[in-house]
Phi, psi and omega in degrees: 000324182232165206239339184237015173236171166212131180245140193189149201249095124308096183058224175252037169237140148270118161269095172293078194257114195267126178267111154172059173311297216265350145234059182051033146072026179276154184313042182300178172301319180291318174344286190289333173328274198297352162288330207244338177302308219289351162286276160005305194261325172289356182251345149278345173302182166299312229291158201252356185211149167243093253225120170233139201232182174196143156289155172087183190305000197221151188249343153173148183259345201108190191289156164274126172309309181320349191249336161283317186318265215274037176243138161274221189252348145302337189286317206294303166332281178314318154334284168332300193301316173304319188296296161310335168303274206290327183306322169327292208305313146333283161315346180275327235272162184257031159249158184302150159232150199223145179273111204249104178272053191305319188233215151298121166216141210203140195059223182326324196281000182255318161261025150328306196283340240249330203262012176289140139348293210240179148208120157247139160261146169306155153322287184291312167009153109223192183220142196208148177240123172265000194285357183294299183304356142183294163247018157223115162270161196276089184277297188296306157327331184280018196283264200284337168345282208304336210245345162311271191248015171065174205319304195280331176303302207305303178279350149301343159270289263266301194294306162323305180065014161285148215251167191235163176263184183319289202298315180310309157350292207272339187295340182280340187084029172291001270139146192262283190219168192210121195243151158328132197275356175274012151265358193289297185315297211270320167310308168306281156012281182303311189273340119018273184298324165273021192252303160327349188280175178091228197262133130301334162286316209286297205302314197299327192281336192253013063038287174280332170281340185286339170300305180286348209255004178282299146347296171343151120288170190320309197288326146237022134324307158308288188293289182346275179304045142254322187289325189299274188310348166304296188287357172273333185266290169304003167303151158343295211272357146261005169258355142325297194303298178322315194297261170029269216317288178306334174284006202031035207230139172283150193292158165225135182238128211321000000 
C-alpha cells in the first residue's frame, strides 16, 4: 500500500514509520503524498493515538533537494502546498500525535517534530534549521518553529543554521521529553497512553478547539472556549463524567 512507510495498528495506536532510510528519510513529493494519505486515513480510523517514527540513522533530513532542483516554480509551489497540507493535517486529525525521535531532524523534518502534538526525543537527537548557513532559507519550516518556542529561539536556529540537542530541545519546549535512546519507543508509549486517556470525542473536540482558538485574540479566544466547552458539557459523555465524579465512582468512556 505504501512504497516509503510502513503502517501498523499497535493496540490502540497507529503507527506511522517513514521508512526511506536510504535517503534520511527525506520529503519527496511522493514521501508527503504518502505521509498525509497514511494520516489521513489513521484519523478517520479506531485508533485513539497516533505515533510518527522513522528508520534508519535519521529521522527526517527534510525536503529532498533531488526532488527540488529541477522544479520551476509551479512544480515548486505545489510541493510546498502538500507539504502544508500534510503539517496541517496533524492538527486536524482529532488523536493525538506524538513525534518518536530517534535521530536528526532537521528542516522540514525538524519542522515535522515541531508540527507534532507531541514529541519525544533520544538523547543523541538534534534538531536544525541550516538554511541560514546557506542558499535556501527554512522559510516554511519557521512556520511551526517559530510558534512552537517563539520568536527569538526560533530565529536564532533559523539565522544561524546551527543545530540544538535534545535537552536544549525540551527546554525550549520543541520536545515533551527526553530518554536514553533505547527508551525512546516505550517512552513514546507511556506518553501516548496517558495523553489518550478518558473520552475519545472530548480529546478529539478539544484538540480542536485548543488549535483554533490559538489563532485568536484573547477575547475571542474566550468566548469560542466558551462556546465549545458549553456545547461539550452537554454531551453523554460529559454528563457520564460529571455523574462519576459526584458518585465517587469511574467513569465509563467511549
Amino acid at each position: 500500500m505504501y512504497s516509503h512507510l510502513v503502517v501498523a495498528d499497535e493496540g490502540p495506536f497507529r503507527v506511522i514509520t517513514m521508512n526511506r532510510a536510504h535517503r534520511r528519510n527525506s520529503l519527496s513529493e511522493d514521501h508527503l503524498a504518502e505521509l498525509d494519505r497514511a494520516l489521513a486515513d489513521a484519523g478517520e480510523s479506531d485508533a485513539r493515538g497516533i505515533i510518527l517514527a522513522g528508520e534508519g540513522p535519521v529521522f527526517s533530513s527534510g525536503h529532498d533537494f533531488a526532488d527540488m532542483v529541477d522544479r520551476d516554480l509551479v512544480e515548486m509551489q505545489r510541493l510546498l502546498d502538500l507539504c502544508a497540507v500534510f503539517m496541517q493535517r496533524i492538527m486536524e486529525v482529532p488523536q493525538v500525535v506524538v513525534a518518536q525521535v530517534h535521530a536528526l531532524a532537521t528542516a522540514a523534518g525538524c519542522q515535522l517534530v515541531a508540527a507534532c502534538d507531541l514529541a519525544v526525543a533520544a538523547e543523541s537527537a538534534r534538531f536544525q534549521l541550516p538554511g541560514g548557513r546557506g542558499g535556501l532559507f527554512c522559510t516554511t519550516p519557521s512556520v511551526a518553529v517559530s510558534r512552537t518556542i517563539g520568536r527569538k529561539r526560533a530565529f536564532e536556529m533559523l539565522a544561524t543554521g546551527d543545530p540544538i540537542d535534545a535537552h536544549t530541545a525540551a527546554d525550549w519546549g520543541l520536545v515533551n521529553k527526553v530518554v536514553p535512546d533505547a527508551e525512546v519507543p516505550a517512552a513514546t508509549r507511556d506518553l501516548l497512553t496517558r495523553a489518550t486517556r478518558g473520552s475519545k470525542l472530548s480529546k478529539g473536540i478539544g484538540k480542536r478547539a485548543f488549535y483554533r482558538h490559538l489563532e485568536m485574540d484573547l477575547h475571542r479566544a474566550y468566548e469560542y472556549a466558551s462556546e465549545v466547552m458549553a456545547s461539550s458539557a452537554t454531551l453523554p459523555v460529559a454528563k457520564e463524567n460529571m455523574r462519576a465524579f459526584m458518585d465517587k465512582k469511574p467513569a465509563v468512556y467511549d
